[in-house]
C-alpha positions, 0 to 999 in steps of 0.5 A, a space after each residue: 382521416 380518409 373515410 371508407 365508402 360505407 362510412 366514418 373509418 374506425 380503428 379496428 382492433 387487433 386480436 390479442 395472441 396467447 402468451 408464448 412459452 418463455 424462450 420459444 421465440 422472439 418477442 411478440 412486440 417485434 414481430 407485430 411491428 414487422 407485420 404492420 410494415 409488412 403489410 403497409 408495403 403490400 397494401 402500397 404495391 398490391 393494386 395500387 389501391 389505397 396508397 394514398 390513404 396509406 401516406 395519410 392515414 397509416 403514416 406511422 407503420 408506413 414510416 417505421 415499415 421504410 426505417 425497417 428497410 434502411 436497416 433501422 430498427 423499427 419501434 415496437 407498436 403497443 397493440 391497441 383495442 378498439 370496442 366493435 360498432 354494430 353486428 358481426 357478420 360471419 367473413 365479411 370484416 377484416 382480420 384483426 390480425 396486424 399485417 394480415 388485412 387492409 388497415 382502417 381508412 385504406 379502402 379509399 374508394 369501394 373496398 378495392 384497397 382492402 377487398 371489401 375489408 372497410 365495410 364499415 361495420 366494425 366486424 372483428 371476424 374469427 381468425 379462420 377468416 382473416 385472409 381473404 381469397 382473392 390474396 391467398 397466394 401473396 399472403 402466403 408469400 408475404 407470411 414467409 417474408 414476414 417470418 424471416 423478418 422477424 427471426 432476422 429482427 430477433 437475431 438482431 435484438 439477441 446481438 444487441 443485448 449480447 453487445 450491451 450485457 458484454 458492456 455493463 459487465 467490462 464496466 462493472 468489472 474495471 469499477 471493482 478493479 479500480 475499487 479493489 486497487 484503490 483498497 490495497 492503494 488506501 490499505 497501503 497508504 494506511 500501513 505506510 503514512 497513518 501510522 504504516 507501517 506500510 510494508 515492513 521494510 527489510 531487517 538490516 542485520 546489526 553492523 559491528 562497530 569498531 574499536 574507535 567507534 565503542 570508544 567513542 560512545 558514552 554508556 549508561 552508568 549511575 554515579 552513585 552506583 555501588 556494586 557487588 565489590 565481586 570481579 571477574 578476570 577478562 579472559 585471554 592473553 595480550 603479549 607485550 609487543 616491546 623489548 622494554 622491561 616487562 609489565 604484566 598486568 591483569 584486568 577485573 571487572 565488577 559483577 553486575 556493570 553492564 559494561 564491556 569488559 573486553 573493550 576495556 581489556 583492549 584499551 588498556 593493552 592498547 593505551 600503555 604499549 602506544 609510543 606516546 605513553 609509559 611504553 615511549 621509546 622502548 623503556 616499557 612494555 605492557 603484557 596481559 594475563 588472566 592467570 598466574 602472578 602480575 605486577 598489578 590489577 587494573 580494577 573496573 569498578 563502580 563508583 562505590 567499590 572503587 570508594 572502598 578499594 581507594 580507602 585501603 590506601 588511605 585515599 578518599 575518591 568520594 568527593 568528587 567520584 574519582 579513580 585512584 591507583 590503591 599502592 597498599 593493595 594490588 589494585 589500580 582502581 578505574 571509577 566506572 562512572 568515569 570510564 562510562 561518562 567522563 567529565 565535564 573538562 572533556 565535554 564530548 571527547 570521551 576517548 581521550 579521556 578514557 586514554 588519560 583515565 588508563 595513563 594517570 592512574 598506571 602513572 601512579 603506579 609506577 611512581 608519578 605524582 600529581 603535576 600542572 601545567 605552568 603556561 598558559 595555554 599549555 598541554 596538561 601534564 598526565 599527571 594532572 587531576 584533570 578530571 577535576 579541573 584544567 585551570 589554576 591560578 589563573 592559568 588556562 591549561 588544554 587536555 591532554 592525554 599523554 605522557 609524551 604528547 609530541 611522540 
């Protein structure tokens, strides 16, 4: 490092400033980094003194000073303290002040650079002492200069940290919402695929299902149920729809079956007046009442109930949990069990069963008699006991659940 021309340059240490009131300013750490760029620049066009050393020996203010220039914010210079070498001598030192007084190692040749600042005796003077006479009126100006420059330094710094709190908070504001939409993604995976019900789909009101539908399905019925022997009468009306001789008839169903007993009604109304049963060709017709006199009652019973109407007419239907037409009585008895779960000669096919099941029994009624079939191959008569068997003697007969199938 260059050395002044009263001996060895030594660091002079910078006076430390009171503390400002939070708020009341810019940063001390910015403006002493101006200062010193500011004062680097004086000392480089004053006289022309000391520029040299000012390349060599203050290079760091000098390059942050140029940085500041191109519009690059300098970097804050730690103030540093120096312990004073020899007296103290009342207004010949330099000002401890960064900015306001040549640096150390700039009065290169008789303290021109400096104006007698680099005498070499260490001094730190008082601060009513820091500029010196002869640089009054550019230290004014350079103050003034300096004091814009640090208010634009801290315009410029409250920007920035406008821009990057402005930042943080985008950032941390889309991470809660990616966070809050991964909850209601996870919250909706976890009601809809882990056991979700994930939003509850929409009710769908019940659909009513038709008559070939109900017909179609089998219902739950115990074969060794035995009921109340307690009936109820359908309600309603079914006129016969034929010109034939009249039949009428009422429907009763069992307390406590569990079974609907107005499709039953139906498909009795609707079995016995079909052309291919007793009403073919006109001969018969069938009409429903709930009151007054009928011909006869068809019964929908459990299979214990029907057991002891059946037996009033000497019939035993225990054995094989069957139906049976009671002559002695006014009741043509439907086994329940049946009605519900059909057998096993008609597997899956429970409607045409149900249809059999009407037209055997109302066949005994108006004065048929059990029949096979004598081909092999051939439709089952009505009048078989098909619930029981479709083969005899070798000879394979098909259900069948009419009188007059080819009708």
């Amino acid at each position: 490092m260059p050395t002044g021309a009263a001996g060895p340059g030594v660091p002079i240490p910078r006076q430390r400033r009171a503390q400002s009131a939070p708020g009341a300013g810019p940063r001390q750490d910015y403006l002493d980094a101006f200062r010193d760029g500011a004062a680097e620049e004086g000392g480089k066009s004053g006289d022309g003194d000391g520029t040299e050393s000012g390349e060599d020996g203050a290079t760091g203010a000098t390059a942050r000073s140029r940085g500041a220039s191109r519009g690059t914010l300098p970097r804050p210079v730690p103030v540093q303290f120096a312990p004073p070498t020899g007296p103290t001598a009342a207004g010949t030192g330099t000002s401890p002040v960064a900015g306001t007084g040549p640096r150390a190692g700039s009065g290169g040749s008789g303290g021109r650079g400096g104006d007698g600042g680099d005498g070499g005796d260490g001094s730190v003077p008082p601060a009513a002492d820091a500029t010196p006479a002869g640089k009054s009126a550019k230290s004014a100006k350079g103050t003034k200069g300096r004091t814009f420059t640090g208010i634009a330094a801290a315009a410029v710094t409250t920007v920035l940290a406008v821009v990057v709190a402005g930042q943080v908070a985008d950032d941390r504001s889309e991470a809660g919402a990616a966070q809050t939409a991964g909850g209601q993604d996870e919250g909706a995976r976890t009601a809809l695929g882990g056991g979700v019900q994930a939003s509850p789909s929409p009710s769908h009101s019940a659909v009513a299902l038709t008559y070939e539908q109900k017909m179609n399905l089998k219902y739950p019925l115990s074969p060794a149920l035995k009921g109340s022997a307690r009936f109820d009468v359908v309600p309603g009306f079914a006129k016969a729809p034929g010109r034939g001789r009249k039949f009428t008839y009422r429907v009763d169903v069992e307390q406590g079956l569990g079974l609907d007993g107005r499709l039953f009604a139906d498909a009795v109304q609707k079995t016995l007046n079909d052309d291919r049963s007793w009403a073919h060709g006109g001969a018969r017709t069938f009409e429903r009442v709930s009151s007054g006199e009928s011909d006869f009652v068809i019964t929908l019973a459990s299979p214990g109930t029907t057991a002891v109407w059946c037996e009033k007419s000497g019939l035993d239907t225990t054995e094989d949990n069957v139906s049976c037409d009671s002559a002695a009585t006014p009741r043509v008895m439907i086994n329940a069990y049946r009605w519900a779960q059909g057998a096993k000669t008609y597997g899956d096919r429970i409607y045409p069963y149900r249809q059999m099941l009407i037209n055997h029994e109302v066949g005994h009624r108006l004065g048929h008699n059990h029949v096979t079939c004598e081909k092999d191959g051939e439709l089952a008569p009505v009048m078989q006991q098909q619930t029981k068997f479709l083969d005899h003697d070798g000879i394979h007969c098909l259900p069948n659940s009419w009188p007059y199938p080819k009708s």
